[in-house]
RODO-2510 file (C-alpha; in nm, 4 decimals, decimal comma):
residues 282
     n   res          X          Y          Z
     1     x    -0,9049     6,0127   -14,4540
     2     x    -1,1650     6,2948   -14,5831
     3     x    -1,1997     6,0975   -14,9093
     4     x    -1,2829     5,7757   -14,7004
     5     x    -1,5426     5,9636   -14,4478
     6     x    -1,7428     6,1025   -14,7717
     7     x    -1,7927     5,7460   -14,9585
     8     x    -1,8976     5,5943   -14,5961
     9     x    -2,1600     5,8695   -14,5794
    10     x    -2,2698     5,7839   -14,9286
    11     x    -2,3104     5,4277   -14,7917
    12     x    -2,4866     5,5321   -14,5037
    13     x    -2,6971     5,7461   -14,6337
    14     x    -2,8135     5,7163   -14,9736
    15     x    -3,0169     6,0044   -15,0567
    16     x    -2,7472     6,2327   -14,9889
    17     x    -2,5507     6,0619   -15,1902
    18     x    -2,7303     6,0486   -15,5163
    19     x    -2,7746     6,4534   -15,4105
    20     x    -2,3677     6,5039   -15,3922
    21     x    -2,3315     6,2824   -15,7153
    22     x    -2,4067     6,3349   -16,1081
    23     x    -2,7106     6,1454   -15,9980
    24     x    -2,9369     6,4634   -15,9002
    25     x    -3,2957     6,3857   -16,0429
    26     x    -3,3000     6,0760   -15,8822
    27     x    -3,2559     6,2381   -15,5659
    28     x    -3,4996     6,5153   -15,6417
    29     x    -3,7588     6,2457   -15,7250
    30     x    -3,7012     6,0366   -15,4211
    31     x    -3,7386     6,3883   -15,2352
    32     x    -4,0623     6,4539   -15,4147
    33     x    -4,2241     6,1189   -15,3802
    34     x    -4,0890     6,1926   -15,0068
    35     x    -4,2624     6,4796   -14,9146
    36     x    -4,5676     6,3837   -15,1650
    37     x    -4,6668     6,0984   -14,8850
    38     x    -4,5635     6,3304   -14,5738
    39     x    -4,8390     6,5578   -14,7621
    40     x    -5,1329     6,2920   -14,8223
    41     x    -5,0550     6,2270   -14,4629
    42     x    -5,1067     6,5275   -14,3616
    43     x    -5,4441     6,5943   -14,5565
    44     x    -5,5888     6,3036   -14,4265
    45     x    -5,5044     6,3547   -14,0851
    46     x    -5,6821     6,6887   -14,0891
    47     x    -5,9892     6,6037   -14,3126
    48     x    -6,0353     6,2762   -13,9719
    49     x    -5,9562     6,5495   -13,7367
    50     x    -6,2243     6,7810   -13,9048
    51     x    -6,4566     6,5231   -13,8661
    52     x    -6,4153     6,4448   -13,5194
    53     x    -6,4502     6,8519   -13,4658
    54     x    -6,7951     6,7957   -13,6287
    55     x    -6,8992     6,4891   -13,4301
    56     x    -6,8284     6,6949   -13,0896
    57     x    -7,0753     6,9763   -13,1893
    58     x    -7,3425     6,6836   -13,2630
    59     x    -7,6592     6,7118   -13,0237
    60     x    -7,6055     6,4712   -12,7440
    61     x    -7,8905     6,1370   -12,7359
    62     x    -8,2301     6,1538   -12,5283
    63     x    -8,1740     6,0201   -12,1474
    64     x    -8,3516     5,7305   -12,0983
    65     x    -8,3443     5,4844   -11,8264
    66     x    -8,1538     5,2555   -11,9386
    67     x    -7,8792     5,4990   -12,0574
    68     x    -7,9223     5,6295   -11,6767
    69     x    -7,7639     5,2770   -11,5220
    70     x    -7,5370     5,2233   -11,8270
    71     x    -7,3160     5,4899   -11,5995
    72     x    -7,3430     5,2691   -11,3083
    73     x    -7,0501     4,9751   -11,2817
    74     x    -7,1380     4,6368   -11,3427
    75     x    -7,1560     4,3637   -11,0165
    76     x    -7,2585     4,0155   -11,0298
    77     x    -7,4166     3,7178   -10,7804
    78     x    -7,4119     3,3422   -10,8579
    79     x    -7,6952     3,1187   -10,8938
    80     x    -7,8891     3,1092   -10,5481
    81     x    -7,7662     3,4210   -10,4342
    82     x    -8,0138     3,6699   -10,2787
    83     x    -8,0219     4,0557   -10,4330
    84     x    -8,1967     4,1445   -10,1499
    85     x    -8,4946     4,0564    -9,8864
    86     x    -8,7906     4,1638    -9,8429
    87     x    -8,8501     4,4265    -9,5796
    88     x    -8,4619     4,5545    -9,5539
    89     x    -8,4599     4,9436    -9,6833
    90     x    -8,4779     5,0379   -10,0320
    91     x    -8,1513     5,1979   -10,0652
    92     x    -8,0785     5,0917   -10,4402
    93     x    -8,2375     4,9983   -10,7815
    94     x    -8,1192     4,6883   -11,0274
    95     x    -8,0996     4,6947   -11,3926
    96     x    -8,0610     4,3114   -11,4703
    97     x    -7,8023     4,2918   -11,7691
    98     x    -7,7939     3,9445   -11,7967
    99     x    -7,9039     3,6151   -11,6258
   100     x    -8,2509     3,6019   -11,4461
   101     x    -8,3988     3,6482   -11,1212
   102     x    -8,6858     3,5446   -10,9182
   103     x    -8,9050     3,7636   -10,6996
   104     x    -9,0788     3,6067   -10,3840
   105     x    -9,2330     3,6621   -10,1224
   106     x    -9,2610     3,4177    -9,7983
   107     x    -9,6290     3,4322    -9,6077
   108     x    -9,7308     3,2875    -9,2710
   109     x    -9,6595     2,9387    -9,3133
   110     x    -9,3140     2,9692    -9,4453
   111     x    -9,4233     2,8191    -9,7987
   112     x    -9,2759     3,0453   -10,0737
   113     x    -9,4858     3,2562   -10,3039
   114     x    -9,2744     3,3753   -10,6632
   115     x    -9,4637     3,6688   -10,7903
   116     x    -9,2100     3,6823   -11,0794
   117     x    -8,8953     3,6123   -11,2929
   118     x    -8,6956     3,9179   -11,4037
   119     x    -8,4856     3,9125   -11,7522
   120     x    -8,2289     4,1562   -11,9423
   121     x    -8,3702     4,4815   -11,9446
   122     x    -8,5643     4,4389   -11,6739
   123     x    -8,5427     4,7157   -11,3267
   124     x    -8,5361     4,6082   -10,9715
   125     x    -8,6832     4,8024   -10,7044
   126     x    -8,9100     5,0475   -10,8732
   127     x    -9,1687     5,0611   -10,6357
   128     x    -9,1610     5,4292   -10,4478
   129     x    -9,1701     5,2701   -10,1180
   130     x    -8,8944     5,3166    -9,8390
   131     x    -8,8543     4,8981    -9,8193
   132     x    -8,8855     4,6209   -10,0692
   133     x    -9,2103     4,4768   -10,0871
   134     x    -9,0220     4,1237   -10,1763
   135     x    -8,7428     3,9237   -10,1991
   136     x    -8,4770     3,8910   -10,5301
   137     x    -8,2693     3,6311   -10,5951
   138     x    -8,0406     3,5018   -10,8712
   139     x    -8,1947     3,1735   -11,0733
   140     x    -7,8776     3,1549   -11,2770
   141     x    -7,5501     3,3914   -11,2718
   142     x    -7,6969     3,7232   -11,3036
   143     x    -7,4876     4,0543   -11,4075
   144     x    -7,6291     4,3829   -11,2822
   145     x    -7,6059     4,7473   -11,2339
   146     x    -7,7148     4,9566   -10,9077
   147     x    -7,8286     5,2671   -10,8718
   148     x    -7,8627     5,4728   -10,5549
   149     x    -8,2655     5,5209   -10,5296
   150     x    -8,1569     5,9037   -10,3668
   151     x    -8,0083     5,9757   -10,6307
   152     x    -8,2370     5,7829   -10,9339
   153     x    -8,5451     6,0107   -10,7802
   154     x    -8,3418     6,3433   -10,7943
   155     x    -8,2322     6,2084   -11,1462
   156     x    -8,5931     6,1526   -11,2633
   157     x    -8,7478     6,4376   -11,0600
   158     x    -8,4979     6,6674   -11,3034
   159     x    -8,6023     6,5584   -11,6653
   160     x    -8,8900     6,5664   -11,8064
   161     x    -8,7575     6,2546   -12,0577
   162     x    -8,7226     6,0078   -11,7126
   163     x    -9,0589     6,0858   -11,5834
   164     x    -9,3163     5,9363   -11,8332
   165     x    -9,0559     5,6189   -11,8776
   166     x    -9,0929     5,5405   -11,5112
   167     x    -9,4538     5,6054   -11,5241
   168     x    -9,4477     5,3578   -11,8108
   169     x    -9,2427     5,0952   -11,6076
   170     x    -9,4570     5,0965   -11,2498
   171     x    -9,7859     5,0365   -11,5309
   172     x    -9,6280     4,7412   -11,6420
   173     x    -9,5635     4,6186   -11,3509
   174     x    -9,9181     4,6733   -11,2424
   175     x   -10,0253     4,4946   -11,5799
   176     x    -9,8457     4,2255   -11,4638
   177     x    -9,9557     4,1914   -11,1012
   178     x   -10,3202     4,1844   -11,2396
   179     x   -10,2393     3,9387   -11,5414
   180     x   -10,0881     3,6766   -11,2058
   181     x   -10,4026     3,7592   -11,0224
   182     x   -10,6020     3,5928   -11,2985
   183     x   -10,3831     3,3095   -11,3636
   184     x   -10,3681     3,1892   -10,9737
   185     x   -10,7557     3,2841   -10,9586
   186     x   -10,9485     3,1876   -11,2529
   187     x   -10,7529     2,9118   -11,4537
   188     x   -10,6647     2,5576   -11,4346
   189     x   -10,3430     2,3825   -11,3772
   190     x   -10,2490     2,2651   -11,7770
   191     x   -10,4274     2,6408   -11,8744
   192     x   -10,1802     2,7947   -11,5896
   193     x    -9,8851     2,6284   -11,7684
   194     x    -9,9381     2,6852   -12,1424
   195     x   -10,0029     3,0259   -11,9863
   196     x    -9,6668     3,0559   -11,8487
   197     x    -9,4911     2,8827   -12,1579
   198     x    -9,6603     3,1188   -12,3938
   199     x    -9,5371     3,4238   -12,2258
   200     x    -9,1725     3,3263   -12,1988
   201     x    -9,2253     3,2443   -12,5747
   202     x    -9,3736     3,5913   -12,6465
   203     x    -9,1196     3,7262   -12,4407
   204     x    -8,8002     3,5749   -12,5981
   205     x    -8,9812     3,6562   -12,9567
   206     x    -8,9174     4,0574   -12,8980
   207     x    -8,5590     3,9857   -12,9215
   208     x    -8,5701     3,6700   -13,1837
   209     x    -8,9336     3,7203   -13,3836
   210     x    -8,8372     3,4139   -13,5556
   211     x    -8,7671     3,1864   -13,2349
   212     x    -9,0226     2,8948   -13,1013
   213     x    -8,7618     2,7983   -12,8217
   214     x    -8,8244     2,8879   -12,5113
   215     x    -8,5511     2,8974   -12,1958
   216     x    -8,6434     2,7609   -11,9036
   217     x    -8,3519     2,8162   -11,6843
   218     x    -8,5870     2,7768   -11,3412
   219     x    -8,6688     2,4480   -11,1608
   220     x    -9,0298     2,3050   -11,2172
   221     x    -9,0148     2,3876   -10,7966
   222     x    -8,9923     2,7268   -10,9183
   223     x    -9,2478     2,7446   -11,1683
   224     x    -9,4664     2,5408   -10,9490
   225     x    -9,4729     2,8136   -10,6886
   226     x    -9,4901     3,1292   -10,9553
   227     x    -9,8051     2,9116   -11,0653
   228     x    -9,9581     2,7949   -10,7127
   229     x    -9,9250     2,4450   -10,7757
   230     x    -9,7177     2,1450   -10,7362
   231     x    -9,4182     2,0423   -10,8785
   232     x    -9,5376     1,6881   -10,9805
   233     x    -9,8730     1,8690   -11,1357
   234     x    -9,5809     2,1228   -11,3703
   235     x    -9,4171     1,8100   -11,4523
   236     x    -9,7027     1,6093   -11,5351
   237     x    -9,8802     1,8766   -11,7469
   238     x    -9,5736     1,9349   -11,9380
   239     x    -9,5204     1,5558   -11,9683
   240     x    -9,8633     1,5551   -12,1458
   241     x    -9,8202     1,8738   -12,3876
   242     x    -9,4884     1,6528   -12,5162
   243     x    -9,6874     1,3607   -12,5449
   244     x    -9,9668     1,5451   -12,7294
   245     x    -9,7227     1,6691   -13,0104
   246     x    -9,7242     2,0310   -12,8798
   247     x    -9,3943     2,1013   -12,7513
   248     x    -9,0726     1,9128   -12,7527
   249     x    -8,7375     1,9041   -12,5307
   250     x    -8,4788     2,1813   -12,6876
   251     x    -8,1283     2,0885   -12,5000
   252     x    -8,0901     2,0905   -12,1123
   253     x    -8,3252     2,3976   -12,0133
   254     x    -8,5032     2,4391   -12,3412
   255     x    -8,8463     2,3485   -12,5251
   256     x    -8,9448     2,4039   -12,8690
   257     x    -9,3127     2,4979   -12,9651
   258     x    -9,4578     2,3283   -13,2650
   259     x    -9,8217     2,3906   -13,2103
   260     x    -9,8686     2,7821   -13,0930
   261     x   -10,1992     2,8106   -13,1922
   262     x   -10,3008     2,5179   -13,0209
   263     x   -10,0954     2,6163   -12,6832
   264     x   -10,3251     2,9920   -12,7116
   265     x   -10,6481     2,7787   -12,7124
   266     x   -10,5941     2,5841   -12,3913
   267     x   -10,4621     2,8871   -12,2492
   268     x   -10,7452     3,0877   -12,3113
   269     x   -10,4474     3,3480   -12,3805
   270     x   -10,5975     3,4574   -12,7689
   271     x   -10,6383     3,7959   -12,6866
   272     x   -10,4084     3,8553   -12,4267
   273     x   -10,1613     4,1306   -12,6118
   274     x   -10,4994     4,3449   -12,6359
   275     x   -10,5719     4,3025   -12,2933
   276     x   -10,2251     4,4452   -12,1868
   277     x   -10,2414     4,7325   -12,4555
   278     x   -10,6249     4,8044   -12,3274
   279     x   -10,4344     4,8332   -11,9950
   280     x   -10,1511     5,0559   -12,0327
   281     x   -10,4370     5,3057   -12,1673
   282     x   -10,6341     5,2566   -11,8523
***
């Protein structure tokens, strides 16, 4: 019975049995080769952990805005949806993470007045003032974060990083009130439009230098009222750039660029990047 036990622990367990029998090296060398691994295993394991040691004591990354609402959780509205109106109380700023909006604003006679389209990147709300001086709604699904405005202001009034990025963000907002000024006051309808295309193309070339398609994911309506004109005057104008070999359709919402240079010069938009640099310093 003993005898029988033994050999079914040899077949059980093999090491031990090349250990209890003439076979002994080979056991030592399985034992070796063994132990050998549980040993690379353990170096490695402690040259990653002293690695991760070092990474903790690494100085932590400037706060900047956006890192600010990266914190905040992530909501969403569909296509038509409305952020928020104009007059009800400031209680929160928007980070727009993806999609676009439109900012309006509705005067006396109920027409509708968009003072702007709001991308990726782009904050909600900034304006120190107890209510919203407009309206925001979503042109296509639009992901965003919020942020408390209580609690942005303590957050800015606290760093000396946040403060001159704000700054930075109400001047470009104010570069942008006064660029719309001049397009509704001083230029025509086809130099209002190639205005318009050329600074979505301008605008999609900071994230694709390359790129000569633009998106237009808004109606002509809206672009018609960001521009102060009508939708069968958008249409038309754009109707006649295709015609004159100057832009082409690009898929559903999309046009394609093929003559820049010549889209600047009706424009009368050549030296618009120094205008908004001579700005900023102002």
């Amino acid at each position: 019975m003993r005898r029988s036990t033994v050999t079914n622990c040899y077949k059980l367990f093999p090491f031990i049995a090349d250990v209890a029998s003439a076979r002994y090296v080979r056991g030592v060398k399985y034992w070796r080769r063994l132990t050998g691994g549980f040993a690379m295993y353990a170096a490695t394991a402690a040259q990653n952990s002293g690695r991760f040691l070092a990474n903790t004591d690494a100085p932590d990354p400037p706060l900047t805005l956006k890192a600010l609402f990266r914190r905040q959780a992530l909501n969403r509205i569909e296509a038509g949806s409305t952020l928020f109106l104009e007059g009800d109380q400031a209680k929160h700023l928007y980070e727009v993470v993806e999609g676009v909006l439109r900012i309006f604003k509705i005067i006396g006679d109920g027409r509708r007045i968009i003072t702007g389209f709001l991308y990726p990147g782009d904050l909600v709300g900034v304006s120190l003032r107890d209510r919203y001086l407009y309206s925001a709604e979503a042109v296509t699904l639009t992901r965003f974060r919020t942020f408390g405005r209580r609690e942005f202001q303590d957050a800015v009034n606290s760093s000396p990083l946040l403060r001159p990025q704000l700054f930075d963000r109400l001047c470009d907002e104010m570069a942008a009130a006064q660029n719309q000024m001049v397009l509704l006051s001083r230029k025509g309808a086809e130099e209002k439009v190639c205005s318009f295309l050329l600074a979505r193309l301008r605008h999609q070339q900071q994230m694709n230098p390359l790129t000569m398609v633009i998106d237009l994911p808004m109606t002509r309506l809206d672009i018609a009222d960001y521009l102060g004109l009508t939708t069968e005057t958008v249409s038309r104008t754009i109707t006649k750039l295709t015609g004159s070999g100057i832009l082409v359709p690009e898929g559903r919402h999309g046009l394609r660029i093929l003559k820049a240079k010549t889209l600047e010069n009706i424009a009368g938009d050549d030296d618009q990047d120094g205008d908004n640099r001579a700005a900023r310093r102002n």
